[in-house]
N, C-alpha and C positions, 0 to 999 in steps of 0.2 A: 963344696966349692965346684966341682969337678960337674954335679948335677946341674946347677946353674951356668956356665961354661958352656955345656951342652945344648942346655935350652936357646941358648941366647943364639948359637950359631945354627940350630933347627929354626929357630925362628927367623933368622937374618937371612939363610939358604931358602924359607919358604916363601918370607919377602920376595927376592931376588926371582923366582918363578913368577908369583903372581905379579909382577911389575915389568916381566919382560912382554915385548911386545907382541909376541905369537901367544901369550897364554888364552886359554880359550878358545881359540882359532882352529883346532884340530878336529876334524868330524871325524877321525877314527877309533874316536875315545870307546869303547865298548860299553865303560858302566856312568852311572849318572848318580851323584852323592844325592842328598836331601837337605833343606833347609828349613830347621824349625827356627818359629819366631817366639822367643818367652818374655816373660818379665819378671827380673829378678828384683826384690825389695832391697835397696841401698841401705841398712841403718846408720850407715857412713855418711849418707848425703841428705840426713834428714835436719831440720831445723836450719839451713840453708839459705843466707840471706835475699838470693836471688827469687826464691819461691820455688825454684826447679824442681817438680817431684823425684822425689826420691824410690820410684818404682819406675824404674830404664827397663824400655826394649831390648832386647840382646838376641841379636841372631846365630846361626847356629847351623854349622855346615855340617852333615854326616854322612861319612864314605860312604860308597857305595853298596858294601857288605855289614854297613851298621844292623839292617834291619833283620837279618836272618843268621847275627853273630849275634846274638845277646850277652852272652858270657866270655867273649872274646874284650878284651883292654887292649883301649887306641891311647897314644899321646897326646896331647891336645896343645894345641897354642892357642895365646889368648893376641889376638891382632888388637892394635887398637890404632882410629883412625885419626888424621890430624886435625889439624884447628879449623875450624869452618867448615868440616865435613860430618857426614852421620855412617850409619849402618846402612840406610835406605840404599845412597851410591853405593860403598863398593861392595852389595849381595844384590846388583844391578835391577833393583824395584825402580830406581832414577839412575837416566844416561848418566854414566862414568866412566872414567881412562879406565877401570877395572873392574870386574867382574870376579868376584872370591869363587863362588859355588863354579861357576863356568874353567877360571883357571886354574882349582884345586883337581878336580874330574882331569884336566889337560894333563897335570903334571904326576898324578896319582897313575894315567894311562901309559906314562912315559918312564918309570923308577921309581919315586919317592914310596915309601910304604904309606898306606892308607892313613888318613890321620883326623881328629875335630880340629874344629876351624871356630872359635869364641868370639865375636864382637859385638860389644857394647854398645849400644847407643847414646855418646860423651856431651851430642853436642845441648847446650843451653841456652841460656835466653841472651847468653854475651858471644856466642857462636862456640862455644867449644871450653875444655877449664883443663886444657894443659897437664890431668891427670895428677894435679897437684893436690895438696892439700891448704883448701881455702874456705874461710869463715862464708864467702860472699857466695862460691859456685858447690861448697861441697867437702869434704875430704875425699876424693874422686883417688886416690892412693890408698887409702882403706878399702874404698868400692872393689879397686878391680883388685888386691891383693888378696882379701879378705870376703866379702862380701859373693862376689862373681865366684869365688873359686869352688865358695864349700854350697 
């Protein structure tokens, strides 16, 4: 319990950066994370009444010293975005209130220890599925529990 407890307030504290309104905004940041873009197979989201494929985009923020730590182990949060939005806005490929890779680099410059940054690409043909488990968008709670993790 104690682990989850942790996660929840590492995620909710990492929230509260990338949502404040200076994030990103700092040109003295020294190092510059990376963003890969993959695709992960849903077997959670397949047979899906909406048609949605069940192989999701999922971006993917790595700190600064990812590339030349290879054997160093980061924390990872798994962000997930709300209803009517994608991955595209907030890993800023489309204008958005936020910008991940821009204010994780901000807040990485400033304290937080280095860390991954996980999100999915949720949304579907009904604009989004709520990360629930449904016959029509998906078991998208399988997805990102199960699926995204391993």
């Amino acid at each position: 319990m104690t682990n989850r407890i942790a996660a929840v307030c590492a995620s909710v504290s990492m929230t509260a950066v990338l949502l404040s309104p200076d994030a990103g905004l700092g040109s003295d940041s020294p190092a510059k994370g990376a963003v890969d873009v993959i695709t992960v197979h849903g077997a959670s989201l397949e047979g899906n009444l909406a048609g949605d494929s069940a192989d999701r985009r999922v971006s993917v923020y790595l700190p600064p010293s990812y590339a030349t730590s290879k054997s160093r182990r980061y924390p990872v949060v798994y962000l997930l975005h709300g209803f009517t939005d994608s991955d595209d806005r907030w890993f800023g490929r489309v204008q958005h209130f936020v910008n991940v890779p821009a204010a994780a680099d901000s807040a990485i410059g400033t304290g937080p220890h280095e860390l991954i940054i996980v999100m999915p690409d949720a949304y579907t043909k009904f604009a989004g599925s709520m990360y629930s488990s449904s016959v029509v968008t998906g078991d998208w709670e399988s997805f990102v529990a199960k699926d995204l993790v391993s």
